[in-house]
C-alpha positions as CSV (number, residue, x, y, z in Angstrom):
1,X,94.8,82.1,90.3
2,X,95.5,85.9,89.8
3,X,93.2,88.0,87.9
4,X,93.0,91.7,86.6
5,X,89.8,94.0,87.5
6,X,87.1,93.8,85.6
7,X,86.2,96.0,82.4
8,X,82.8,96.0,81.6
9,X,81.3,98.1,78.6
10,X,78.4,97.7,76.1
11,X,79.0,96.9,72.7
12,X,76.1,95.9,69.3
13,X,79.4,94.5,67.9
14,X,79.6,90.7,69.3
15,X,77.2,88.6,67.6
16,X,76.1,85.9,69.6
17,X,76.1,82.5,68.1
18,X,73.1,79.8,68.2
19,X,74.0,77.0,70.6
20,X,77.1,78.9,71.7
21,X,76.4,79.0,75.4
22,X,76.1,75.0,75.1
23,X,80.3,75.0,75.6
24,X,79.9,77.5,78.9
25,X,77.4,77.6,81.6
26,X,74.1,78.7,80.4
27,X,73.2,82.1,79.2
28,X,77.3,83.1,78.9
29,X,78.4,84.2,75.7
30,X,81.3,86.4,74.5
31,X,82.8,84.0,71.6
32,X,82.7,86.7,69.0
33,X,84.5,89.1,71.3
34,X,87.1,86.5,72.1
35,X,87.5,86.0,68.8
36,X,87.8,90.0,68.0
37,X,90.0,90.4,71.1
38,X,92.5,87.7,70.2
39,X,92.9,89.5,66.6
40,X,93.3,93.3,68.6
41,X,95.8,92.0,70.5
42,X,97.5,90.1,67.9
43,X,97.6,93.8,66.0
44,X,99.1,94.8,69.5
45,X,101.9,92.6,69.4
46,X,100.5,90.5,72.2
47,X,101.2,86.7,71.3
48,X,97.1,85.4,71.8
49,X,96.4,82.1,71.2
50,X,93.4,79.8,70.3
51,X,89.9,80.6,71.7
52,X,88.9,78.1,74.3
53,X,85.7,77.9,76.1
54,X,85.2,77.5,80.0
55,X,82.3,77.6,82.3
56,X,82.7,81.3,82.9
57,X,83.2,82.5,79.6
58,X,85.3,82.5,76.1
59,X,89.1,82.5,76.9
60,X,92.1,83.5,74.5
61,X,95.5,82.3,75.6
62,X,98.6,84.4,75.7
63,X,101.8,83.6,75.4
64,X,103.3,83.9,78.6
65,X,105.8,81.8,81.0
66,X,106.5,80.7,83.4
67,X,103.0,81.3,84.4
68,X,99.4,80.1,81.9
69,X,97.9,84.0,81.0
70,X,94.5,83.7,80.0
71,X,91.7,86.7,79.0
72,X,88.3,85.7,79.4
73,X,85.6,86.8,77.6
74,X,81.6,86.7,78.5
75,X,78.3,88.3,78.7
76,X,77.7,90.2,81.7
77,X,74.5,89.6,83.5
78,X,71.4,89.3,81.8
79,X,71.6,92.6,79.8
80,X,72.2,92.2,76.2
81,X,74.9,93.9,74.7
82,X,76.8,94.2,78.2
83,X,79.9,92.2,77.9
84,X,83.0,91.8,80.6
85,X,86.1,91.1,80.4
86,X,89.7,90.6,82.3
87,X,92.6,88.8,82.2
88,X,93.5,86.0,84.8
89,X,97.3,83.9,85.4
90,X,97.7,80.4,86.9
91,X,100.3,78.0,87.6
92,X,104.0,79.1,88.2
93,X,104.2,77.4,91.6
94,X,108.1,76.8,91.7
95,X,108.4,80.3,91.2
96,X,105.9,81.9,93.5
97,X,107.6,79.3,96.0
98,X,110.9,80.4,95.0
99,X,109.4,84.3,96.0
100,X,110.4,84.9,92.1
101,X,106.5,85.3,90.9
102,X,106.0,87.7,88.1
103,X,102.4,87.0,87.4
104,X,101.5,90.0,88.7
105,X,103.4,92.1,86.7
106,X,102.0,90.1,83.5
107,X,98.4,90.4,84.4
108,X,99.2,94.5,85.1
109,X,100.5,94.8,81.4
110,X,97.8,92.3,79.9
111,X,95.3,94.6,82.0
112,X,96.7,98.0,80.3
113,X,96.9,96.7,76.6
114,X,93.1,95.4,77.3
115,X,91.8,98.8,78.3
116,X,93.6,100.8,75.9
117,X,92.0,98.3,73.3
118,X,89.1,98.7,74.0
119,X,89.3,102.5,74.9
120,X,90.5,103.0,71.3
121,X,87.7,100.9,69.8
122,X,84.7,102.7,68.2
123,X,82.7,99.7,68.8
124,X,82.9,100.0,72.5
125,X,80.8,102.3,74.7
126,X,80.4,102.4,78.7
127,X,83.6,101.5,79.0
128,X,84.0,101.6,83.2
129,X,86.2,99.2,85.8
130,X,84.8,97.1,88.2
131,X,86.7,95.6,91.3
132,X,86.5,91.4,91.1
């Protein structure tokens, strides 16, 4: 698995459902962002897919080959209102054995439509990058 940096930021925006944490690990939530993420990067152009859950946090698929591209979702910490998120590719093994891996090219581009999402957001605040 590749992934992007992080981008953390603080947002009143993402409600946070009752019982939601119950499909991650406990005390991680972000569904309402996933949710709002898919849709701003739908508007982008960007194919996003259904909103799945995972241990770690709220992913939205993307539309991407040969490799699975993934942006997860999820509260960060135990600050309310603090929220993380990055992107993330797996599989493409024939190709990364083949020395033809673009994964990281995708996760590069995924990473720049994510920031200038949410930089252009009114809803986000504290927007800062953290190594992962």
């Amino acid at each position: 698995m590749k992934q992007s940096m992080l981008l953390e930021f603080e947002s009143t925006a993402f409600k946070i459902e009752p019982g939601e944490d119950e499909q991650t690990n406990p005390g991680i939530f972000g569904k309402a962002l996933a949710h709002w993420m898919a849709e701003q990067l739908r508007a982008r152009g960007v194919g996003a897919g259904e909103v799945i859950p995972e241990d770690f946090g709220w992913c939205v698929r993307i539309e991407s080959r040969p490799h699975s591209l993934y942006v997860v979702c999820a509260s960060a910490d135990t600050e309310i209102n603090h929220w993380r998120v990055f992107g993330f590719a797996e599989g493409g093994l024939i190709s990364r054995l083949l020395g033809q891996d673009t994964s990281a090219q995708s996760i590069a581009m995924l990473y720049k439509t994510l920031k200038d999402t949410l930089q252009d957001s009114p809803l986000i605040y504290n927007l800062r990058e953290e190594a992962a």
